[in-house]
Steps between C-alpha positions, in 0.01 A plus 500: 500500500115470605238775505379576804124390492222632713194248511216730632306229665785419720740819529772306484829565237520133277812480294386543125747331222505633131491218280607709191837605679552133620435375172725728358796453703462158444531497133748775488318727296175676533372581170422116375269488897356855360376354184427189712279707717309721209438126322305374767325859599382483099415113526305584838328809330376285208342258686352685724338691195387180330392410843205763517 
């Protein structure tokens, strides 16, 4: 089920999926989408650090 969403600049409620929970059901399972998930935050966090 979506999140509500407010967008300030409009004031108006925009349906909001969660990708993790889609993902999830999809597969069946959620821990492989949670290690899924904290793989690409570490991979993101890396190069953003070799980045600067």
């Amino acid at each position: 089920m979506p999140l509500p969403y407010r967008d300030p600049a409009r004031s108006v409620k925009v349906p909001v999926t969660m990708p993790r929970s889609r993902l999830a059901r999809a597969v069946g399972r959620d821990l492989p989408i949670a290690l899924l998930e904290d793989a690409v935050a570490i991979g993101v966090a890396a190069w953003i650090v070799t980045s600067v």
